[in-house]
FIMARFI-81101 format. One record per residue (C-alpha): residue number from 0; residue in three letters; x, y, z. Coordinates in steps of 0.001 Angstrom, whole numbers. Example, Ala and Ser with C-alpha at 12.3 -4.5 7.8 and 13.67 -1.06 7.14 Angstrom:
2
NODE  pos  code        u        v        w
NODE    0   ALA    12300    -4500     7800
NODE    1   SER    13670    -1060     7140
//
This chain:
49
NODE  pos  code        u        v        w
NODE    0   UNK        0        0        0
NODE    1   UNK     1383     3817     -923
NODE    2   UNK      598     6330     1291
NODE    3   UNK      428     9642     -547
NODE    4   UNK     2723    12367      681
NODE    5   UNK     -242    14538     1558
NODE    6   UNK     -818    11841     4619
NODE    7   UNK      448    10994     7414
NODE    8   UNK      581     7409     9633
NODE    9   UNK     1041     6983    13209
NODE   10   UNK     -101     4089    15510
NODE   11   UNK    -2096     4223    18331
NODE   12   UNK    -2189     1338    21056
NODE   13   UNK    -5262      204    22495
NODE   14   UNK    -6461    -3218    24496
NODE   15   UNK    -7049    -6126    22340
NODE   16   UNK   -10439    -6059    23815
NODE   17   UNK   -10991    -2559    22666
NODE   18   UNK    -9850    -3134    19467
NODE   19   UNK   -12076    -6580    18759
NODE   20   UNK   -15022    -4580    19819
NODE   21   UNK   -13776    -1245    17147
NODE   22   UNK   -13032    -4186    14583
NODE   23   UNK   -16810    -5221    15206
NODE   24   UNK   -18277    -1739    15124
NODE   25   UNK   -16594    -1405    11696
NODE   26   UNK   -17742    -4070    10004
NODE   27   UNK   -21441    -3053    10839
NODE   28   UNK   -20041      263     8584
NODE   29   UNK   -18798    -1841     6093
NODE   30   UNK   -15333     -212     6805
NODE   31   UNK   -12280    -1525     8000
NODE   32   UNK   -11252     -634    11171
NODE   33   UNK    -8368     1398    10170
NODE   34   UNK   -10909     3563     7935
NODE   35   UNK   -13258     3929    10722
NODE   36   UNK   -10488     5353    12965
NODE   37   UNK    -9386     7885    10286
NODE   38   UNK   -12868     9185     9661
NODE   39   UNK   -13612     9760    13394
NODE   40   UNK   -10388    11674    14065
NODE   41   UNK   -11196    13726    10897
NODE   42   UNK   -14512    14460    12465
NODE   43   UNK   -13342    14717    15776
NODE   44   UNK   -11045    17307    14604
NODE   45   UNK   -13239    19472    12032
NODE   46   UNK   -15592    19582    15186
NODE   47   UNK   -12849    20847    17047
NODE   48   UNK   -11638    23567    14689
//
């Protein structure tokens, strides 16, 4: 996978418990969990702004 330039990665840690639960909550969105993350910290953030 490329990540363009104009983005940025990081990782975040949670509890594997957390993260099944996330992974669940996802799916329901037909996202991936990674996708879901990145669209509620760009929400989170444009909220914040």
């Amino acid at each position: 996978m490329v990540i363009k330039k104009e983005n940025h990665r990081f990782v975040v840690i949670i509890q594997k418990e957390i993260f099944e639960k996330f992974k669940k909550l996802a799916e329901k969105e037909k996202r991936s969990a990674s996708n879901l993350a990145a669209k509620m910290i760009e929400d989170y953030v444009e909220k914040q702004s």
